[in-house]
C-alpha positions as CSV (number, residue, x, y, z in Angstrom):
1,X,24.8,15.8,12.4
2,X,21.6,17.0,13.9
3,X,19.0,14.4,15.4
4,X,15.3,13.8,14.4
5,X,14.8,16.6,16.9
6,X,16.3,19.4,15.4
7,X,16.2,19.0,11.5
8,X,13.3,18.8,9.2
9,X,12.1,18.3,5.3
10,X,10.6,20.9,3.2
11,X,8.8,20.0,0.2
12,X,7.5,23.1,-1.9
13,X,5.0,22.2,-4.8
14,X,3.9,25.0,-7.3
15,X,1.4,24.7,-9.7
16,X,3.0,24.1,-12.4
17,X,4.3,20.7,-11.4
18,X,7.6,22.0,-9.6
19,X,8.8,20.3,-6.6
20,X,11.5,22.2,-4.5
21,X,13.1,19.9,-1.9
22,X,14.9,21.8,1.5
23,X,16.3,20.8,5.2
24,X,16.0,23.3,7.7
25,X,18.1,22.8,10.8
26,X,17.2,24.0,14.4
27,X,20.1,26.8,15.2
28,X,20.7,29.2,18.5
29,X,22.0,32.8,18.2
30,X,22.8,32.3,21.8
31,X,22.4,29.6,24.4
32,X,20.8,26.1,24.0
33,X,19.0,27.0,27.2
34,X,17.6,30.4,25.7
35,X,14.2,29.0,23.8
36,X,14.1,32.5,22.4
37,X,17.4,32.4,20.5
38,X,16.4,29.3,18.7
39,X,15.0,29.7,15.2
40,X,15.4,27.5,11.4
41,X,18.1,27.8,9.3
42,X,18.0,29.2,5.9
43,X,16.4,26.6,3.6
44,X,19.4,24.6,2.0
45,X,18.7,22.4,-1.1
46,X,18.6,18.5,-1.4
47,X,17.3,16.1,-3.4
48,X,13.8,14.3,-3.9
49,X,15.8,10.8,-3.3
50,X,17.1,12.2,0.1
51,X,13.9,14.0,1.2
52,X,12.0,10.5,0.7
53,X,14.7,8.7,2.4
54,X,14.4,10.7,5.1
55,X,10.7,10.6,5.2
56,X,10.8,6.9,5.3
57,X,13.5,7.1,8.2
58,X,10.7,9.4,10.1
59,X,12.5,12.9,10.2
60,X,9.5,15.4,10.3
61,X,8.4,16.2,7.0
62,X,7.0,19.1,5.6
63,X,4.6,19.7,2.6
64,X,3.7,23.1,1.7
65,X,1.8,24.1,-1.6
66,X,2.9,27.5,-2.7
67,X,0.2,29.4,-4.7
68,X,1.6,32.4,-6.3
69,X,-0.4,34.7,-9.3
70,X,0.7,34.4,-12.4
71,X,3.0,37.0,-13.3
72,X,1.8,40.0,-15.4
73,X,2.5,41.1,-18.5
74,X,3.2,44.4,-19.9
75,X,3.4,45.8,-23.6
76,X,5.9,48.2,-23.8
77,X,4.7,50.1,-27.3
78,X,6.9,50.0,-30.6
79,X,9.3,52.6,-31.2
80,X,10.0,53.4,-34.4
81,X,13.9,54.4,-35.0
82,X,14.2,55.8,-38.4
């Protein structure tokens, strides 16, 4: 279990409405002492009931607004098989 310290609550908000909820934990690819080897975990999934809960509980929380183009579209032209 990791302390207040060394976790913390994603929330990703798009524009269409989408929230995205994550926990990202502090993890070392070496030593505890080595500041350097310490980095964030890969974003793993929870809930909207557990990210407020946790927000109430005063993990640090995160918001971040993701603002992505609209994908584009491309006609491909009819082919006619006969």
């Amino acid at each position: 279990m990791h302390s207040k310290q060394t976790v913390k609550y994603v929330c990703e908000s798009y524009p269409s409405g989408n929230c995205y909820y994550y926990k990202k934990e502090v993890i070392t690819h070496d030593s505890w002492e080595k500041i350097e080897s310490l980095s964030w975990s890969t974003p793993r999934p929870i809930s909207k009931k557990t990210f407020q809960q946790r927000e109430k509980e005063g993990y640090k929380v995160e918001y971040v607004k993701c603002e992505k183009a609209p994908a584009l579209i491309f006609s491909f032209p009819k082919v006619n098989n006969g």
